[in-house]
C-alpha positions as CSV (number, residue, x, y, z in Angstrom):
1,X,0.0,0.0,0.0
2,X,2.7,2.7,0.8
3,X,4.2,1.9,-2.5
4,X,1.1,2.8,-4.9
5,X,0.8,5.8,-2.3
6,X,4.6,6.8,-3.2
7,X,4.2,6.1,-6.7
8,X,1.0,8.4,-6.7
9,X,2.2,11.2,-5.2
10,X,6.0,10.7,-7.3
11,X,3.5,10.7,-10.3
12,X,1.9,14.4,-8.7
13,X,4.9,15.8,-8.9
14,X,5.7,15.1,-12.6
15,X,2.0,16.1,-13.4
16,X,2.0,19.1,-11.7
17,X,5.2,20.5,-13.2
18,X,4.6,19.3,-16.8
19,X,1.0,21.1,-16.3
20,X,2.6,24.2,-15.2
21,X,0.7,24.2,-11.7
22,X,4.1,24.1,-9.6
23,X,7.8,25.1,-10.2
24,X,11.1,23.3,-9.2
25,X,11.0,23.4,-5.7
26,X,7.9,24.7,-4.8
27,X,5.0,23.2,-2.9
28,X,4.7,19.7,-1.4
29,X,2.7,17.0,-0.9
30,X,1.3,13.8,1.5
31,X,-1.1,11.3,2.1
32,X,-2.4,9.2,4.8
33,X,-1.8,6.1,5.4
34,X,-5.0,3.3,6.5
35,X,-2.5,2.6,9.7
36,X,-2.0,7.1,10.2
37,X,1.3,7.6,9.4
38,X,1.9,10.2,7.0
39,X,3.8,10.3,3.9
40,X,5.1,13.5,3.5
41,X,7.6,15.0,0.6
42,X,10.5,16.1,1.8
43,X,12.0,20.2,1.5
44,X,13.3,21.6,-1.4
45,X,12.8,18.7,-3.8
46,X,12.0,19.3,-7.9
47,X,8.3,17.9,-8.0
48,X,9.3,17.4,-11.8
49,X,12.1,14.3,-10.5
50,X,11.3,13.6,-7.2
51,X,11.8,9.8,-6.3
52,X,9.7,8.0,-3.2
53,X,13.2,8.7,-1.5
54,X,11.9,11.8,-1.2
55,X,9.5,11.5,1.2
56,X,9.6,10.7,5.2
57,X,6.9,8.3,6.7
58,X,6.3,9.7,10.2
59,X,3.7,9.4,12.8
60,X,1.9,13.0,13.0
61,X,1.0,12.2,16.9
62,X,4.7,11.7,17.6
63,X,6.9,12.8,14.5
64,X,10.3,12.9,16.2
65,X,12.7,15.9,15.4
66,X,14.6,14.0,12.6
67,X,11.3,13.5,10.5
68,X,10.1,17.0,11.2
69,X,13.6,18.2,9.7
70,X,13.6,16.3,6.7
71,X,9.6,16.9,5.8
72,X,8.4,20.3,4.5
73,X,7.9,23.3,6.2
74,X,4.9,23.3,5.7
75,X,4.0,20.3,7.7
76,X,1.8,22.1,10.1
77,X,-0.9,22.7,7.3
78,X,-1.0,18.9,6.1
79,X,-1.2,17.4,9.8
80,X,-3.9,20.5,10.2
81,X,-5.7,19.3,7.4
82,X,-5.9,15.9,8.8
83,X,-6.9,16.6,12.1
84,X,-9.3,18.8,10.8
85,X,-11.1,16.3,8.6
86,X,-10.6,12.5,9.3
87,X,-12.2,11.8,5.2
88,X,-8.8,13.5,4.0
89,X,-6.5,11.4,2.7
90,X,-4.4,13.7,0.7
91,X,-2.9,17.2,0.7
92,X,-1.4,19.1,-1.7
93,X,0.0,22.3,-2.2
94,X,1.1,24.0,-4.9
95,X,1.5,27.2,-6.3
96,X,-0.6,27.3,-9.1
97,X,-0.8,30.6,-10.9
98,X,-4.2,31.5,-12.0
99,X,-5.5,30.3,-8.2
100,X,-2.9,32.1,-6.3
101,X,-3.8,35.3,-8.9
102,X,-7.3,35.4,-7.7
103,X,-6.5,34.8,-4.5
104,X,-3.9,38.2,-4.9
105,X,-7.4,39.4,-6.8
106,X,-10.1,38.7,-4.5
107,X,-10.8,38.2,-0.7
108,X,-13.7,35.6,-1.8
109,X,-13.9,32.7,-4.7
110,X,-16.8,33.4,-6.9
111,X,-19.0,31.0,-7.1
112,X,-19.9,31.6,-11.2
113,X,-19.3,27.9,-12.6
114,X,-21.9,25.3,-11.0
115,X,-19.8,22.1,-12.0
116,X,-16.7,23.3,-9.8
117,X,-19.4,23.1,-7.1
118,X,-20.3,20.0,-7.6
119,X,-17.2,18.3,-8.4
120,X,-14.6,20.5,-6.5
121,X,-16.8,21.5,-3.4
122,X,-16.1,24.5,-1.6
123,X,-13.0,26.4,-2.7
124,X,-12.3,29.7,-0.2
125,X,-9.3,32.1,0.6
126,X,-7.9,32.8,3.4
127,X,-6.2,35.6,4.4
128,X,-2.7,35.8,4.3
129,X,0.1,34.5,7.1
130,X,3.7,33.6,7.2
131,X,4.4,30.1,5.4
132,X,5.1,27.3,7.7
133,X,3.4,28.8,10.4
134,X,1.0,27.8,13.5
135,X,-1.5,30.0,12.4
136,X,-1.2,29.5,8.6
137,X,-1.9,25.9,9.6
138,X,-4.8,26.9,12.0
139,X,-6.2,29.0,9.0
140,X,-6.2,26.3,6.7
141,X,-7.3,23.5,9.3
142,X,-10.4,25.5,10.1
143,X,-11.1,25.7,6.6
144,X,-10.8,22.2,5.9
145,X,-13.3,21.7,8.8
146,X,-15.7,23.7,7.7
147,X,-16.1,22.0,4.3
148,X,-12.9,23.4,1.7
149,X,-11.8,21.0,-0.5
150,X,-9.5,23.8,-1.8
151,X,-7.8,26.6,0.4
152,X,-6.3,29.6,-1.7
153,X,-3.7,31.0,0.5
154,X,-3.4,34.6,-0.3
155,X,-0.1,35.8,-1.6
156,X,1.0,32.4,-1.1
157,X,-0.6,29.5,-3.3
158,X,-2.9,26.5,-2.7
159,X,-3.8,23.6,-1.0
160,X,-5.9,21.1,-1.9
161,X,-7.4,17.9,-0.1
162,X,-9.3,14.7,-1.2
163,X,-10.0,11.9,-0.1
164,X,-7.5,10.1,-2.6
165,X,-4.1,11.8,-4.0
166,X,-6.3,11.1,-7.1
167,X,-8.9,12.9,-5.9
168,X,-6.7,16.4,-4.2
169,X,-5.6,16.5,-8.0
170,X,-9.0,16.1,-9.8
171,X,-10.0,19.5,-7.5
172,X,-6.5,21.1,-8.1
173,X,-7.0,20.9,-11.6
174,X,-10.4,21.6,-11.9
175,X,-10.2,24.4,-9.1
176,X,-7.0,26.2,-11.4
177,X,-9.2,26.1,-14.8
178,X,-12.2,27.4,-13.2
179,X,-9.6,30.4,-11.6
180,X,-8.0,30.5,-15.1
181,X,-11.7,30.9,-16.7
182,X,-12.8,33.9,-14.1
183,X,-9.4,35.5,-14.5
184,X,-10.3,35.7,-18.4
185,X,-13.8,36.6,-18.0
186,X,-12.6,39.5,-15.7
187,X,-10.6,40.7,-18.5
């Protein structure tokens, strides 16, 4: 099972890039696992050729000082999400362009396109803090418990959960065409 989780999220990182929703180092990802661990991508990887060697398994009740120095700084946001919502299985966060522009744009998501409802669920913004910290983390865990399947961080990027990895991307994908479609019809 933690293989075809590691080859999913290894195969995030290569989609991600080649779709132009993250750049070299930027964002990470995790998922899971049925047991609670956490599979978490370690800092400053390349998405586009990361390996599963770069990830750390850890217990998120008891992480231990040498996984929290090898997984992302932003590992107070995933372990927020998952606390937050015991259905989320994945989180991943990027730094798509056309979400994190409307997120620079707006201080709500419009709601215009009915199928990103129905297929993405709630997508908000959140006001902007400091990456990697408590209250970025408590931002986005409150979020997640009230419903958001996708968390625009303003001035920062995005985060998406699901319920699969599949699933986090589905809404990441769908969530930055629907920005990329309100961004044009702003115009």
């Amino acid at each position: 099972m933690i293989a075809e989780i590691l080859d999913a999220l290894v195969d995030v990182g290569r989609q991600v890039h080649e779709s132009g929703l993250n750049a070299g180092t930027a964002g990470n990802f995790s998922a899971r696992l049925v047991d609670g661990r956490v599979v978490m991508s370690k800092r400053r990887v390349r998405k586009a050729t990361m390996t599963s060697d770069d990830f750390v398994v850890f217990n998120p009740d008891h992480p231990g000082r040498e996984a929290l120095e090898q997984a992302s700084t932003e590992y107070r946001l995933h372990l927020a999400s998952y606390r937050a919502d015991d259905a989320v299985r994945a989180v991943l966060h990027t730094h798509s362009p056309a979400l994190t522009a409307v997120g620079l744009r707006r201080s709500s998501f419009p709601q215009l396109l009915p199928e990103l409802e129905t297929v993405v669920g709630s997508i908000v913004i959140n006001p902007f803090e400091s990456s990697g910290s408590e209250r970025l983390a408590d931002d986005v865990g409150r979020a997640v418990g009230r419903g958001a399947s996708v968390v625009i961080l303003k001035r920062h990027g995005v985060v998406t959960v699901g319920m699969s990895v599949a699933q986090a991307l589905d809404r990441l994908e769908l969530a930055e065409n629907g920005a990329r479609t309100i961004l044009l019809a702003e115009r």
